[in-house]
C-alpha positions as a Markdown table, in Angstrom:
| # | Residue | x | y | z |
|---|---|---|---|---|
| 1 | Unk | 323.8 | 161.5 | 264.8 |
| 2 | Unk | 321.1 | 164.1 | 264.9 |
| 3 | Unk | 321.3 | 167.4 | 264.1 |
| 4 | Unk | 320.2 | 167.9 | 268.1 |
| 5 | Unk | 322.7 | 165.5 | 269.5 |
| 6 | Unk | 325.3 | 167.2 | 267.9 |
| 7 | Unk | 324.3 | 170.7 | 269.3 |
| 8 | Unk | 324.1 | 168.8 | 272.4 |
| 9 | Unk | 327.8 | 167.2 | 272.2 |
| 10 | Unk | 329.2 | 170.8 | 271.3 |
| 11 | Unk | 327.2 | 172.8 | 274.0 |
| 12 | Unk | 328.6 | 170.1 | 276.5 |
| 13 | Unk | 332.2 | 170.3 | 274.9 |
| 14 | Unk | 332.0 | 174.1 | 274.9 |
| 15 | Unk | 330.7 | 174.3 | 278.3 |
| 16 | Unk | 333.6 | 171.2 | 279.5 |
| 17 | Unk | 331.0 | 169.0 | 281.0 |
| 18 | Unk | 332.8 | 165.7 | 279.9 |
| 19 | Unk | 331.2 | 163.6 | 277.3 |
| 20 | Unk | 329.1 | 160.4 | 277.9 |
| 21 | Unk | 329.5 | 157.0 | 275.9 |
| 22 | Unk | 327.2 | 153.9 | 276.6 |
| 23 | Unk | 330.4 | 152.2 | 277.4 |
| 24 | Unk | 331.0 | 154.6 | 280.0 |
| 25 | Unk | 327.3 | 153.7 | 281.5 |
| 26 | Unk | 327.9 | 150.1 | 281.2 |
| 27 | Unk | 331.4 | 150.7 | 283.2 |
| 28 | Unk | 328.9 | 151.7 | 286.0 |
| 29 | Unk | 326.6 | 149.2 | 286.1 |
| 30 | Unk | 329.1 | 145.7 | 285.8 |
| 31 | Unk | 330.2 | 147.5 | 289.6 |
| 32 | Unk | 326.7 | 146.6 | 290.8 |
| 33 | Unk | 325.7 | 143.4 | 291.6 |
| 34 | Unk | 322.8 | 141.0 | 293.1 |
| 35 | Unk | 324.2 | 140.1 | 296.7 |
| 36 | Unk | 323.0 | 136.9 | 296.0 |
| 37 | Unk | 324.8 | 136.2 | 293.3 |
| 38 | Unk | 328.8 | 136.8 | 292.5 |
| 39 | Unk | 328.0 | 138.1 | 289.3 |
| 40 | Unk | 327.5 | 141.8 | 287.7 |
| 41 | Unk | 324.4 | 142.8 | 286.9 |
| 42 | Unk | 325.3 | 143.6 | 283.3 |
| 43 | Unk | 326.8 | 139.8 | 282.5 |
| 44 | Unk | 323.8 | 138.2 | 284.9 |
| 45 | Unk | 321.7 | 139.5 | 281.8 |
| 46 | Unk | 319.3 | 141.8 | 284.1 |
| 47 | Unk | 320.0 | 145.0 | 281.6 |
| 48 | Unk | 318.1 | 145.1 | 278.5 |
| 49 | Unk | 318.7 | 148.7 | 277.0 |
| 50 | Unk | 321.4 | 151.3 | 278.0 |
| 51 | Unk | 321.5 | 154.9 | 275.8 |
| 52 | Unk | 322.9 | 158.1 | 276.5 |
| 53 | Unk | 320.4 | 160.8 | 275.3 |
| 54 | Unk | 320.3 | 164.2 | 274.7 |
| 55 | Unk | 321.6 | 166.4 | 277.5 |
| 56 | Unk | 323.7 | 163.5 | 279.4 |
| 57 | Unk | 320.6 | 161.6 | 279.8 |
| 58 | Unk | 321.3 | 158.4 | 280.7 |
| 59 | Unk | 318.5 | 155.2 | 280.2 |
| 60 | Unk | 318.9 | 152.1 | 281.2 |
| 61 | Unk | 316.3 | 149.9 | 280.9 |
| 62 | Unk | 316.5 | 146.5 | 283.2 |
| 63 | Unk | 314.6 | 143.6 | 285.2 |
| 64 | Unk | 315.4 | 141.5 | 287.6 |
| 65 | Unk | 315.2 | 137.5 | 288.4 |
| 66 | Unk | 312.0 | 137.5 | 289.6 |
| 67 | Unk | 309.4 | 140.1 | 290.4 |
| 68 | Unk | 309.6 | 138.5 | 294.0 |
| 69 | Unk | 313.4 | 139.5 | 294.4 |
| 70 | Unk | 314.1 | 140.1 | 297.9 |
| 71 | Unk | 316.3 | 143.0 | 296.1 |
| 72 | Unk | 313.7 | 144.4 | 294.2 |
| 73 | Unk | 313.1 | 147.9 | 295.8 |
| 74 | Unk | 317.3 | 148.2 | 296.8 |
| 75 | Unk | 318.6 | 147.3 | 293.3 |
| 76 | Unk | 316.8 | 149.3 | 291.1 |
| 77 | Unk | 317.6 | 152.9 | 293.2 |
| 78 | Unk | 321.4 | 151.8 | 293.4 |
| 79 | Unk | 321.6 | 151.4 | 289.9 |
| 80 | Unk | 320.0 | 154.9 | 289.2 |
| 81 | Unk | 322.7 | 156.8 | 291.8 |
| 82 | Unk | 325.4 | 155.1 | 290.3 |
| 83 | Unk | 324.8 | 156.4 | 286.8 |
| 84 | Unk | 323.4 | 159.8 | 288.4 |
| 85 | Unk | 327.0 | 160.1 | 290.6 |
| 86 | Unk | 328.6 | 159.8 | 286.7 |
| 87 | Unk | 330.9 | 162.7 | 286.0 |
| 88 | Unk | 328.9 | 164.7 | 283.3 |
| 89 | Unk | 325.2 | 162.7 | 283.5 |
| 90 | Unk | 322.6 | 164.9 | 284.0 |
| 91 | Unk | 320.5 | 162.5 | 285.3 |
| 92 | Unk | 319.2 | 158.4 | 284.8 |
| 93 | Unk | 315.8 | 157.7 | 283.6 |
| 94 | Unk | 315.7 | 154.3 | 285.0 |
| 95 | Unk | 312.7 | 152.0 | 283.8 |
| 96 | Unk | 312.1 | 148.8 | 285.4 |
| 97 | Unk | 310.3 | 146.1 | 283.3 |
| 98 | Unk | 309.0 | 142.6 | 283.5 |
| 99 | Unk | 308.4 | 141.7 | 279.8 |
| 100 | Unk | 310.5 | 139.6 | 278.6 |
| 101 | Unk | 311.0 | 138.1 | 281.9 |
| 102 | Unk | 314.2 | 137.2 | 282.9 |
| 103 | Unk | 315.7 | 133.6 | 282.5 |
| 104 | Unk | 319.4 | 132.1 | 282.8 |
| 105 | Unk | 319.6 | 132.0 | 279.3 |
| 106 | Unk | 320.4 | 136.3 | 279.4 |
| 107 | Unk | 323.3 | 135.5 | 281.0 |
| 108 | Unk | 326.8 | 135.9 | 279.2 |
| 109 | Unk | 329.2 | 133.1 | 278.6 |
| 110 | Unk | 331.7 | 134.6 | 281.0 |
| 111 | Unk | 328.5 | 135.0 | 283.7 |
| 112 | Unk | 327.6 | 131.1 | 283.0 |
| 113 | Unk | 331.6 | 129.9 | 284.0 |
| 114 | Unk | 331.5 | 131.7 | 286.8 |
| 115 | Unk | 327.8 | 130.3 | 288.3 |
| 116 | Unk | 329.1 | 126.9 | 287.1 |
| 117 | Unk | 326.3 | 127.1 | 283.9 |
């Protein structure tokens, strides 16, 4: 850990704003999901990168199936409130990316039983 996340983590635990773990982000996101598909977001394989930064700044970095996604402008924005509504988060930097594209092979094992994969 930096020497500036560490100030950070003790201004936040001196000032009681509760502390943020990537697990705590990725809690968040397996509650949203593609309404076309039963499956979270996180095990679909649609998030590439999650951090908490500096401040309670969460990233996530993510795609979706297809660029065409009839989801495409809905998904994206729920993600970001969900993580912004977080207890302690100061905000979500959310960036949506194309490269690598997506393919059924990002899924996880447990996503893969469930699509019959």
């Amino acid at each position: 850990m930096s020497e500036s996340e560490a100030s950070a983590r003790e201004t936040m635990a001196a000032s009681g704003a509760p502390e943020i773990t990537k697990d705590d982000v990725i809690a968040v996101l397996k509650t949203c999901y593609d309404p076309e598909i039963p499956v979270d977001i996180y095990e679909l394989g649609l998030i590439y990168e999650v951090d908490v930064r500096e401040g309670n700044l969460a990233y996530v970095k993510m795609t979706l199936t297809s660029p065409m996604c009839p989801v495409a402008e809905i998904l994206p924005v729920e993600v970001q409130e969900k993580v912004r509504a977080m207890p302690g988060v100061s905000d979500c930097e959310l960036d949506l990316v194309w490269d690598p594209p997506w393919g059924m092979e990002m899924m996880s094992e447990s996503a893969k039983l469930e699509l019959n994969f």
